[in-house]
Biopython code that builds the backbone (N, CA, C, O; Angstrom):
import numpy as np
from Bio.PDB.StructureBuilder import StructureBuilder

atoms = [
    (1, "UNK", "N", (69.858, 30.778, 56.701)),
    (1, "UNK", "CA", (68.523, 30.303, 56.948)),
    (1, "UNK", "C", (67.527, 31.353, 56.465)),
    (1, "UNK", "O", (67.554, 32.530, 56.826)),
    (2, "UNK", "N", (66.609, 30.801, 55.582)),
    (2, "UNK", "CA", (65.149, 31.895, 55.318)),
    (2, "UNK", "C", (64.764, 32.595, 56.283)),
    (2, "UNK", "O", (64.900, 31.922, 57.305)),
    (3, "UNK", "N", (64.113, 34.174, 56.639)),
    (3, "UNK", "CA", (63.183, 34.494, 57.468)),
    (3, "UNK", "C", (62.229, 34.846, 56.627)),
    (3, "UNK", "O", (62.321, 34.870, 55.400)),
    (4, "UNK", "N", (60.830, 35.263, 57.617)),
    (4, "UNK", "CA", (59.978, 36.080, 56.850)),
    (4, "UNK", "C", (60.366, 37.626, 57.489)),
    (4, "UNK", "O", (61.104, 37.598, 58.474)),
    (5, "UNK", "N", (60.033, 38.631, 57.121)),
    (5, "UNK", "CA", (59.597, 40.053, 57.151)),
    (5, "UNK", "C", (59.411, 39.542, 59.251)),
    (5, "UNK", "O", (60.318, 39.982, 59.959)),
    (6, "UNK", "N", (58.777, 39.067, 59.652)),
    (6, "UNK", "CA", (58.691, 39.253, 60.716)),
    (6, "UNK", "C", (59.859, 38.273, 61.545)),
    (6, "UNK", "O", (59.597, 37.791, 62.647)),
    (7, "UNK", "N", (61.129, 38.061, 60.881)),
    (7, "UNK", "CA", (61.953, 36.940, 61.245)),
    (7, "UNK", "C", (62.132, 35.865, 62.160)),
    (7, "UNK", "O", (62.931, 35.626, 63.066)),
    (8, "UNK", "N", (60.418, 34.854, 61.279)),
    (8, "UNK", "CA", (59.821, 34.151, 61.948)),
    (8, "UNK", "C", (60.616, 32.787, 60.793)),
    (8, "UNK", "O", (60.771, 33.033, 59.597)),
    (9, "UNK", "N", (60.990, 31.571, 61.335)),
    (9, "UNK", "CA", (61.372, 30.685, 60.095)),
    (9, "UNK", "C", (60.648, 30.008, 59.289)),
    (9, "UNK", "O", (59.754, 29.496, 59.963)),
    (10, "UNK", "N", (60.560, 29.761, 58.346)),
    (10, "UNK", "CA", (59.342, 29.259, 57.417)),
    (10, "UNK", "C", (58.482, 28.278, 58.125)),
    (10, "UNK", "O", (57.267, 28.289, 57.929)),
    (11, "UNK", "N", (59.178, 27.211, 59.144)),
    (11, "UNK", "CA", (58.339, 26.212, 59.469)),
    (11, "UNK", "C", (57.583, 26.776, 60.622)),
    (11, "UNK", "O", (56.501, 26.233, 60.850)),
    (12, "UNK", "N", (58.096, 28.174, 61.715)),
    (12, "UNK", "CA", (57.229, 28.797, 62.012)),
    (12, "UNK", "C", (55.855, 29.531, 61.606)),
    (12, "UNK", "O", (54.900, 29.938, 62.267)),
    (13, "UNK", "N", (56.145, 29.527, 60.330)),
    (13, "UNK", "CA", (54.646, 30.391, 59.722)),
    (13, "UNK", "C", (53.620, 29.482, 58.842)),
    (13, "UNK", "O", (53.706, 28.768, 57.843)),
    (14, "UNK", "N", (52.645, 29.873, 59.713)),
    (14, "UNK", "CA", (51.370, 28.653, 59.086)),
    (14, "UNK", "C", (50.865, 29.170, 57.821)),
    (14, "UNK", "O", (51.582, 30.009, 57.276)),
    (15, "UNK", "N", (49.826, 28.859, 57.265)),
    (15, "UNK", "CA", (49.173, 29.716, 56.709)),
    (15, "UNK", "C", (47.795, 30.238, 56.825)),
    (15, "UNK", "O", (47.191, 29.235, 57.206)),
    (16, "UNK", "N", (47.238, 30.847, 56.765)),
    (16, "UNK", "CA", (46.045, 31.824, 57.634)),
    (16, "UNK", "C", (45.043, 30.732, 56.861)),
    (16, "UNK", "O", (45.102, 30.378, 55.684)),
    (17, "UNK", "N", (43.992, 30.261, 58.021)),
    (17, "UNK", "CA", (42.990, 29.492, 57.865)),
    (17, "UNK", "C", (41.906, 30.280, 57.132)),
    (17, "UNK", "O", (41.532, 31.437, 57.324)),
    (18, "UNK", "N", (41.477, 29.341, 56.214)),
    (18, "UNK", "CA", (40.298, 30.149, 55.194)),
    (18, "UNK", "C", (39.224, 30.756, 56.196)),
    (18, "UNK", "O", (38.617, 30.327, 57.177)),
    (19, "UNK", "N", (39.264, 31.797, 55.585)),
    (19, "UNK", "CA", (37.375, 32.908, 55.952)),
    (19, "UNK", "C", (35.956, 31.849, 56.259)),
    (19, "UNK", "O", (35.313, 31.241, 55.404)),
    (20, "UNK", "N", (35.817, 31.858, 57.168)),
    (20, "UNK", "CA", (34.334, 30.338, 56.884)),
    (20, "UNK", "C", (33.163, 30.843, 55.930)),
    (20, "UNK", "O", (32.584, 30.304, 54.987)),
    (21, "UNK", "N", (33.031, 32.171, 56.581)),
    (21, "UNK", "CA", (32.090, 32.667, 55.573)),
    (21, "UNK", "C", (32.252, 33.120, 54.298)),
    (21, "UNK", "O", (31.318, 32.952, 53.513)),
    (22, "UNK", "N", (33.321, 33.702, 53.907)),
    (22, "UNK", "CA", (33.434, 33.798, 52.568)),
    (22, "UNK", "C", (33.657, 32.227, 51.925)),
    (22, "UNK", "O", (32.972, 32.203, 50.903)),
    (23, "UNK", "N", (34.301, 30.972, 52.096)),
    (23, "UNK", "CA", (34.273, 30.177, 51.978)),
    (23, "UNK", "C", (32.988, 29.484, 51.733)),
    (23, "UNK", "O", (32.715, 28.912, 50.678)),
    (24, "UNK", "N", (32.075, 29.584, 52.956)),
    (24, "UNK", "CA", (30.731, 29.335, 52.332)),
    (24, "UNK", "C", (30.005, 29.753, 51.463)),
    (24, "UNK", "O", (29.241, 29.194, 50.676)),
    (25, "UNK", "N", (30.397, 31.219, 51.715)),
    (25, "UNK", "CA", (29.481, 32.260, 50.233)),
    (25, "UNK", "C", (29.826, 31.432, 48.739)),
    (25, "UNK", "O", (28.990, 31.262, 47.852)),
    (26, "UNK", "N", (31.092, 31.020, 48.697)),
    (26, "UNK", "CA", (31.821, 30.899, 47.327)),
    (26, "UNK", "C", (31.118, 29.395, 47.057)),
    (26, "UNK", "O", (30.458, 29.123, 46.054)),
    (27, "UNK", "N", (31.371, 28.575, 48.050)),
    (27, "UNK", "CA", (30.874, 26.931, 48.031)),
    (27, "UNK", "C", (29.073, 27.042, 47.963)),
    (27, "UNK", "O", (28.584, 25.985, 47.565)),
    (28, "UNK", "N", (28.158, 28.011, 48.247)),
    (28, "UNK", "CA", (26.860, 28.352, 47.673)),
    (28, "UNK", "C", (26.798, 28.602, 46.141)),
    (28, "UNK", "O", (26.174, 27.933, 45.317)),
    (29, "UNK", "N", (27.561, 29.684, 45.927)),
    (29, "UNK", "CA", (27.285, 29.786, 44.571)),
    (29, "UNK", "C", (27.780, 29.287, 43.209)),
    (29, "UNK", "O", (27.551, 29.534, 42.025)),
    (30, "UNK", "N", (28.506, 28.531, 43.872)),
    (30, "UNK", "CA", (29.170, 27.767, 42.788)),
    (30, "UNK", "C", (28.376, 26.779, 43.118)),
    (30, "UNK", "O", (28.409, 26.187, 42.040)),
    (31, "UNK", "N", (27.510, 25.982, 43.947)),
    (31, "UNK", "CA", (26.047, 24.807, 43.763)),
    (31, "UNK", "C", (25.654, 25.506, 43.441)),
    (31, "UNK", "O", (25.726, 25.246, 42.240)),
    (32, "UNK", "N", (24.823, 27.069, 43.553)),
    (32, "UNK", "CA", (23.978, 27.615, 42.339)),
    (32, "UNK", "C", (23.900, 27.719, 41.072)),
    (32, "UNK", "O", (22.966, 27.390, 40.341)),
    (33, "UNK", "N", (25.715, 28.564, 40.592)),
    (33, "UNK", "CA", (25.580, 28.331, 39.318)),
    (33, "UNK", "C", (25.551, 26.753, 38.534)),
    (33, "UNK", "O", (25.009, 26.565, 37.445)),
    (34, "UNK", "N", (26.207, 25.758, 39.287)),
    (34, "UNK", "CA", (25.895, 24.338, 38.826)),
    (34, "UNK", "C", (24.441, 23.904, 38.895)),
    (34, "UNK", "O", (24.251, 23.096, 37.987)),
    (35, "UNK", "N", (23.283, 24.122, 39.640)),
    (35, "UNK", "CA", (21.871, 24.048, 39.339)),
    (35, "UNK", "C", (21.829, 24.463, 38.702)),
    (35, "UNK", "O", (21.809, 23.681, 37.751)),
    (36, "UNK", "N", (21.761, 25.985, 38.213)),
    (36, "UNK", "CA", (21.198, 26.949, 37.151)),
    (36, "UNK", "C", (21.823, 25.972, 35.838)),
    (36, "UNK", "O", (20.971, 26.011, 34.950)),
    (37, "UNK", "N", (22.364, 25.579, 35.639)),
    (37, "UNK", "CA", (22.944, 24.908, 34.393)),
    (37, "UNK", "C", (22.660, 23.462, 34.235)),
    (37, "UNK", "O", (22.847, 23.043, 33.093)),
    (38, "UNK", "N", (22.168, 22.423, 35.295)),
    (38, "UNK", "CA", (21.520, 21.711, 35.112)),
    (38, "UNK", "C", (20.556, 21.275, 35.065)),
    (38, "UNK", "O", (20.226, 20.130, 34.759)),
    (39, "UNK", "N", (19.516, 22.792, 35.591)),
    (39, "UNK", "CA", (18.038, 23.141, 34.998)),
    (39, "UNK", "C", (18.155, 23.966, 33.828)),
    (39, "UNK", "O", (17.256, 24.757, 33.544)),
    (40, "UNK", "N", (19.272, 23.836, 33.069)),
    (40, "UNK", "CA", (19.134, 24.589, 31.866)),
    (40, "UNK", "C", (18.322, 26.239, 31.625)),
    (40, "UNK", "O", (17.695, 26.742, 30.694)),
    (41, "UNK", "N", (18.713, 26.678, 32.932)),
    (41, "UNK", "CA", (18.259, 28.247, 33.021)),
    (41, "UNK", "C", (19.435, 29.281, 32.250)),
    (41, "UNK", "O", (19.113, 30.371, 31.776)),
    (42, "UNK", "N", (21.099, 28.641, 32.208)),
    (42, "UNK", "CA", (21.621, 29.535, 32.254)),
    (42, "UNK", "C", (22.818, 28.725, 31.144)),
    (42, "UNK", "O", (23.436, 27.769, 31.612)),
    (43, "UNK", "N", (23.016, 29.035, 30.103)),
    (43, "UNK", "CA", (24.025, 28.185, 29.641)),
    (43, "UNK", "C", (25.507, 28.001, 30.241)),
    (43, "UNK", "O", (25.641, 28.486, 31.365)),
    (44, "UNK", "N", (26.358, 27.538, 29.826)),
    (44, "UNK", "CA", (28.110, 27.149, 30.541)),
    (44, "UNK", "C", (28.212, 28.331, 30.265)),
    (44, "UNK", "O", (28.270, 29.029, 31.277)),
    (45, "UNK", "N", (28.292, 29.230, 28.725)),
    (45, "UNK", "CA", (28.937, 30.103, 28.331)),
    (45, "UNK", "C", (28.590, 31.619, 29.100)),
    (45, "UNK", "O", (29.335, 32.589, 28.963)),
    (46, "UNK", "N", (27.357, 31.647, 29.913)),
    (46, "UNK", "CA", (26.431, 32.771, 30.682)),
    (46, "UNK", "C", (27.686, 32.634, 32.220)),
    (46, "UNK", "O", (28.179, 33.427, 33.022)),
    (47, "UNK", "N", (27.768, 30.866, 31.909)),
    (47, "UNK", "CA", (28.009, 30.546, 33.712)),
    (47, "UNK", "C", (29.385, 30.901, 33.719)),
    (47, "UNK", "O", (29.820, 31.205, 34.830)),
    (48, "UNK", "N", (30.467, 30.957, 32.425)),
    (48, "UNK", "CA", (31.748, 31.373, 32.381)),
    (48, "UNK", "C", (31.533, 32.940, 32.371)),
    (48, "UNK", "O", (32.196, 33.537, 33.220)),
    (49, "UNK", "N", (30.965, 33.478, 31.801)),
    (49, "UNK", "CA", (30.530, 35.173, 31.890)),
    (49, "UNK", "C", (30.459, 35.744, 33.477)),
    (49, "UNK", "O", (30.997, 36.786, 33.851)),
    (50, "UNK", "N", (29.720, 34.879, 34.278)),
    (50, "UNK", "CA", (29.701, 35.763, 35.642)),
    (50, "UNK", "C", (30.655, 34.899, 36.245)),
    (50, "UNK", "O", (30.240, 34.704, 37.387)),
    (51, "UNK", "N", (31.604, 34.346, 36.090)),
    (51, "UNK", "CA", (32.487, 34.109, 37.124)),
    (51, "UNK", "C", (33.825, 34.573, 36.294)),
    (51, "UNK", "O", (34.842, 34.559, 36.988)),
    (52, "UNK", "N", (33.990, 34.949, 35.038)),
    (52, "UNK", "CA", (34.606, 36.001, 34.596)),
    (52, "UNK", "C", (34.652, 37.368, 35.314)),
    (52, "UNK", "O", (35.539, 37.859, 36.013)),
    (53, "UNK", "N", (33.446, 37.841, 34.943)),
    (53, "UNK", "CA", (33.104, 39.243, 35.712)),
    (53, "UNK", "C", (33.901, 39.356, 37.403)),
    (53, "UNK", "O", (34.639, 40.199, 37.913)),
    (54, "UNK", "N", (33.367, 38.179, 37.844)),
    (54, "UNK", "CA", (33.587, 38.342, 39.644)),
    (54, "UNK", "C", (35.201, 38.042, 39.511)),
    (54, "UNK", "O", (35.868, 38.590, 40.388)),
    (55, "UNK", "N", (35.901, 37.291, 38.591)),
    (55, "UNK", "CA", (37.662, 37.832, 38.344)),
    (55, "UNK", "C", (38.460, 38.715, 38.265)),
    (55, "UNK", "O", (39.586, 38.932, 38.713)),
    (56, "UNK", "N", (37.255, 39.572, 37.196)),
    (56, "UNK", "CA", (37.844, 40.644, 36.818)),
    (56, "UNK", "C", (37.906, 41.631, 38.180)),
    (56, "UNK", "O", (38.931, 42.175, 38.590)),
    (57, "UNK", "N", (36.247, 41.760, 38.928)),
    (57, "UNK", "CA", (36.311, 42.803, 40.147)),
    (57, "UNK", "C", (37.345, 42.412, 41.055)),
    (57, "UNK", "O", (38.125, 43.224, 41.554)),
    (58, "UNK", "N", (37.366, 40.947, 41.321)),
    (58, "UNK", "CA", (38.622, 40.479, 42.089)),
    (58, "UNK", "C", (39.708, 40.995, 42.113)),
    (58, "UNK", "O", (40.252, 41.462, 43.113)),
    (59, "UNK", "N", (40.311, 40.954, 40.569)),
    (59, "UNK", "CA", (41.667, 41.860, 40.517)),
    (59, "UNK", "C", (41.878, 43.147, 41.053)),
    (59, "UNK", "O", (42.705, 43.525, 41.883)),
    (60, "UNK", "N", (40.911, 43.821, 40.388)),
    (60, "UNK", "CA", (40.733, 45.351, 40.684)),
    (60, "UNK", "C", (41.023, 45.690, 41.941)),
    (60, "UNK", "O", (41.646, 46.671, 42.345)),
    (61, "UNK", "N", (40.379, 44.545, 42.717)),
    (61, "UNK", "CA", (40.299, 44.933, 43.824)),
    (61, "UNK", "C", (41.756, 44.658, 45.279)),
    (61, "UNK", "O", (42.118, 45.197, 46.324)),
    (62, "UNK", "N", (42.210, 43.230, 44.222)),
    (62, "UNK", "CA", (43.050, 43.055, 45.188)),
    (62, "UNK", "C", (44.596, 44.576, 44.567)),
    (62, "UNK", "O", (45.167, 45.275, 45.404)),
    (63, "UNK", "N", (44.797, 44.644, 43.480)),
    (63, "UNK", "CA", (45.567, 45.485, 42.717)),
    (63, "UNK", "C", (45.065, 46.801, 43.814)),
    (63, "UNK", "O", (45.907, 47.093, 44.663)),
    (64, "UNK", "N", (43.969, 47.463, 43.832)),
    (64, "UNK", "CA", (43.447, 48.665, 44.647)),
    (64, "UNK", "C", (44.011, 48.171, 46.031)),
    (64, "UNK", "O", (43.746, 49.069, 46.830)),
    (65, "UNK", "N", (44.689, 47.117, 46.695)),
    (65, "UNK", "CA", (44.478, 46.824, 48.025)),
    (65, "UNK", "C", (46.421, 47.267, 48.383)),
    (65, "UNK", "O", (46.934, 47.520, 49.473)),
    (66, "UNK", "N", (47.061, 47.213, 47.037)),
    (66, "UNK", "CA", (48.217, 47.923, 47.525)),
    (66, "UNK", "C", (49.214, 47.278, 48.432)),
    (66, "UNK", "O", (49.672, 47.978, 49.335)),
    (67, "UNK", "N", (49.544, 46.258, 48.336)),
    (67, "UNK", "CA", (50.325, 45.604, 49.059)),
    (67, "UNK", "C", (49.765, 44.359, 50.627)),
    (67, "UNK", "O", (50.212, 43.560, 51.450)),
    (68, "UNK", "N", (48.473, 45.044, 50.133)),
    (68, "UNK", "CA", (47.586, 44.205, 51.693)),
    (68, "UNK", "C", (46.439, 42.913, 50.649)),
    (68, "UNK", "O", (45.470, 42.292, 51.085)),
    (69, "UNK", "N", (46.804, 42.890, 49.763)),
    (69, "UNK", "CA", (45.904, 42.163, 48.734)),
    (69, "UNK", "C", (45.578, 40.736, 48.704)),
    (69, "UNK", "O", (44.556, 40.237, 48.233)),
    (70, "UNK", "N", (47.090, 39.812, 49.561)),
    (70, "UNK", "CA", (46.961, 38.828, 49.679)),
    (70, "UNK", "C", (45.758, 38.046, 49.815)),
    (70, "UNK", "O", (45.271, 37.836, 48.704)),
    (71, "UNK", "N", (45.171, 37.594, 50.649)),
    (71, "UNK", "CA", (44.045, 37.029, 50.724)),
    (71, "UNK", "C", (43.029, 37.618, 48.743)),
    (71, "UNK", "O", (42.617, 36.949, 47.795)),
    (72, "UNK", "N", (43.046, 38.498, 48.919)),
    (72, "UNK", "CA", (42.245, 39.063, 47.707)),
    (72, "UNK", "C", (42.827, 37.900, 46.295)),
    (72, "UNK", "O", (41.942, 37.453, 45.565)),
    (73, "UNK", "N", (44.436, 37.456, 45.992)),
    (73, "UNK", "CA", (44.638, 36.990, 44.930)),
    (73, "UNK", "C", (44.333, 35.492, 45.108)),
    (73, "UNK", "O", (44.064, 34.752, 44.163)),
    (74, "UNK", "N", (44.416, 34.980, 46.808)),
    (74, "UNK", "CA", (43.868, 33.533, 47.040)),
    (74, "UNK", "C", (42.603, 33.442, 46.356)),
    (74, "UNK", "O", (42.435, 32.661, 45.419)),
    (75, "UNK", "N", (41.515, 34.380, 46.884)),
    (75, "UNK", "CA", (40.237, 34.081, 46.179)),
    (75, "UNK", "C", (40.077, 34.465, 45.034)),
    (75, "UNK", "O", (38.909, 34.766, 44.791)),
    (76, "UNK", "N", (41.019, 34.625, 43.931)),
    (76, "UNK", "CA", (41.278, 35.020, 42.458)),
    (76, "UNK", "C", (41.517, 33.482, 41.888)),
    (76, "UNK", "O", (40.907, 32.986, 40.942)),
    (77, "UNK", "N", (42.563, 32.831, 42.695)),
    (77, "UNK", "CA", (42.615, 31.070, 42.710)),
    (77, "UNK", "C", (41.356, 30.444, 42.315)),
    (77, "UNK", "O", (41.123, 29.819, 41.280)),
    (78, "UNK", "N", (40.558, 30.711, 43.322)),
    (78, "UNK", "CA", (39.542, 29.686, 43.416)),
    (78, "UNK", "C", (38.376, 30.225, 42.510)),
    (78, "UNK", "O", (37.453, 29.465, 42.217)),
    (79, "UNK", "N", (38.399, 31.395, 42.106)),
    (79, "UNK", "CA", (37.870, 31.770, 41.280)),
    (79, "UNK", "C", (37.671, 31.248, 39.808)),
    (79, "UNK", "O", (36.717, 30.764, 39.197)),
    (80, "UNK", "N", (39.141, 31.591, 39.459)),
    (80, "UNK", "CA", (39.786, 30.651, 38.518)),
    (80, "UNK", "C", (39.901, 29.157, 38.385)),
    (80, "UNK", "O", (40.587, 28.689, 37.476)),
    (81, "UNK", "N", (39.197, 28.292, 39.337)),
    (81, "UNK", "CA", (39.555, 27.315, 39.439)),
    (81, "UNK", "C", (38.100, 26.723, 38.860)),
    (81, "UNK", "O", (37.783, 25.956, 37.951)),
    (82, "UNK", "N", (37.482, 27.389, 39.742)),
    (82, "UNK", "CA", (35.814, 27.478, 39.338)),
    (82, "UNK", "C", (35.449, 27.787, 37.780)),
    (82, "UNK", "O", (34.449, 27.273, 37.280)),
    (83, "UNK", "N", (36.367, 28.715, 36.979)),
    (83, "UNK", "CA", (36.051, 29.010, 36.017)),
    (83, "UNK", "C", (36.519, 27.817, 34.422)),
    (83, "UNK", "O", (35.992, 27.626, 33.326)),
    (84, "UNK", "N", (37.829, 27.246, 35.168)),
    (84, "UNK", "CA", (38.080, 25.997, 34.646)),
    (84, "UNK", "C", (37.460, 25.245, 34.754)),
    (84, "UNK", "O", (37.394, 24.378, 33.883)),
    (85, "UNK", "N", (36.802, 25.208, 35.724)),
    (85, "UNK", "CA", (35.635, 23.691, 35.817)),
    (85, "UNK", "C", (34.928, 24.062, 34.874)),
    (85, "UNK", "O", (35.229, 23.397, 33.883)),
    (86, "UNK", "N", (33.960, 24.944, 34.613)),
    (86, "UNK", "CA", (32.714, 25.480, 34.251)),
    (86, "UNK", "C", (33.341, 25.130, 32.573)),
    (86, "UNK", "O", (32.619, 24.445, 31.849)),
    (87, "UNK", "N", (34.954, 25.731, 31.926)),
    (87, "UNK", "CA", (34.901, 25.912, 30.911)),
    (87, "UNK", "C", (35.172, 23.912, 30.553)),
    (87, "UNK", "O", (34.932, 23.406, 29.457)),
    (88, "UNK", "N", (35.537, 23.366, 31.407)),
    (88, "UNK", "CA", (35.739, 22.015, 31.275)),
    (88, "UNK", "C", (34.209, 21.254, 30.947)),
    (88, "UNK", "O", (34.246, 20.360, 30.101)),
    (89, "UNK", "N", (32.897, 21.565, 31.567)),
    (89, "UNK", "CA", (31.622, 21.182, 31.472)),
    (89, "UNK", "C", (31.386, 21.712, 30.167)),
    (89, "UNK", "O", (30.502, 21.156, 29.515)),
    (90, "UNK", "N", (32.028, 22.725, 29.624)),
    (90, "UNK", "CA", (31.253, 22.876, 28.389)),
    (90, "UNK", "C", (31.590, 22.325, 27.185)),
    (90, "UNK", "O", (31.112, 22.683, 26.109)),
    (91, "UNK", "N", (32.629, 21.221, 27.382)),
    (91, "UNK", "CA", (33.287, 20.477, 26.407)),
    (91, "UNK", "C", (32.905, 18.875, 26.622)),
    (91, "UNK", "O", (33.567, 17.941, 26.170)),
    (92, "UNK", "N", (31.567, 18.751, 27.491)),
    (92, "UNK", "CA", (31.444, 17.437, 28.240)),
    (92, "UNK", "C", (29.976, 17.096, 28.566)),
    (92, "UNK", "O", (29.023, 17.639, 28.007)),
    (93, "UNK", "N", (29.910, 16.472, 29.197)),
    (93, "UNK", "CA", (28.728, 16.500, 30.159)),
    (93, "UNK", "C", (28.845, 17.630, 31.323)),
    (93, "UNK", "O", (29.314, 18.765, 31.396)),
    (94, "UNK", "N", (28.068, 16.584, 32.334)),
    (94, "UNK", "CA", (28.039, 17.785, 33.848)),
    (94, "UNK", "C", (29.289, 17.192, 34.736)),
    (94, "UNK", "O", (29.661, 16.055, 34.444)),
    (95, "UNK", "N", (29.940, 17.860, 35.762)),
    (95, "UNK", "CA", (31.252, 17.870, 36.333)),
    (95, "UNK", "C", (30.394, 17.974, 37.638)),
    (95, "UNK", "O", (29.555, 18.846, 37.867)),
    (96, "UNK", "N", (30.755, 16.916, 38.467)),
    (96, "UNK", "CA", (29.948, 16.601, 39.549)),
    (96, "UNK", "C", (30.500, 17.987, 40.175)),
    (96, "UNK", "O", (31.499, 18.546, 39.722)),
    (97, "UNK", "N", (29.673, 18.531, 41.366)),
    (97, "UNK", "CA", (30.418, 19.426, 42.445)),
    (97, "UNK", "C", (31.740, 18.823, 43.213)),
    (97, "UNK", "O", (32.101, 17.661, 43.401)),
    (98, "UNK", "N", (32.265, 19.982, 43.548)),
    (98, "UNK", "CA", (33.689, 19.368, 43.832)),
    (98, "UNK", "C", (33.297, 21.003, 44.934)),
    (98, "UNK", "O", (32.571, 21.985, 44.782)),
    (99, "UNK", "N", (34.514, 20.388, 46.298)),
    (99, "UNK", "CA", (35.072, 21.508, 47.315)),
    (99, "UNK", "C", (36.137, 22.117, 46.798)),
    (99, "UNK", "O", (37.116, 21.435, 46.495)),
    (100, "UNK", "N", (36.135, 23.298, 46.634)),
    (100, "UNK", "CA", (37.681, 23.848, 45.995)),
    (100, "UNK", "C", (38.217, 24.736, 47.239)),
    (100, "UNK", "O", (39.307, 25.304, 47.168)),
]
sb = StructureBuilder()
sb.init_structure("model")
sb.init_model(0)
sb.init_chain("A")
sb.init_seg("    ")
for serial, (resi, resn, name, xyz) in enumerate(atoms, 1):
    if name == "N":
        sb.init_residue(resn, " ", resi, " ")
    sb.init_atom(name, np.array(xyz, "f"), 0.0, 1.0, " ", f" {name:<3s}", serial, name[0])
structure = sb.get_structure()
């Protein structure tokens, strides 16, 4: 039979409920950068640039976190997920908001 590290059995271990607030932070600015681009302030290719950037610190950071990083590569996910959308709008129209 599987354990984890704490030889708990898989169907014992949940998985840790998302951050509300970082969750919200992320679900703000991703409606921001989608305004900024449908007031034509900021092009797709600006809007793939800073959610590039916030990937890249992501890594760094979860890599610097040394074995405690987890949570850090979840929000590398959604990061990335965000950044597929964005590169998907720029081959299209606009990509309604979506909860990621």
């Amino acid at each position: 039979m599987l354990t984890t590290d704490d030889h708990l059995t898989p169907r014992e271990v949940t998985p840790p409920m998302p951050d509300a607030h970082g969750h919200a932070a992320l679900l703000l600015v991703e409606s921001l950068i989608h305004r900024l681009l449908e007031r034509s302030i900021i092009s797709v290719g600006d809007a793939i640039e800073i959610v590039e950037a916030a990937e890249s610190v992501q890594v760094d950071v979860a890599e610097a976190a040394d074995g405690h990083g987890a949570p850090m590569w979840r929000s590398h996910a959604l990061l990335s997920s965000i950044a597929a959308s964005l590169r998907h709008d720029g081959r299209g129209g606009p990509t309604p908001l979506r909860m990621v």
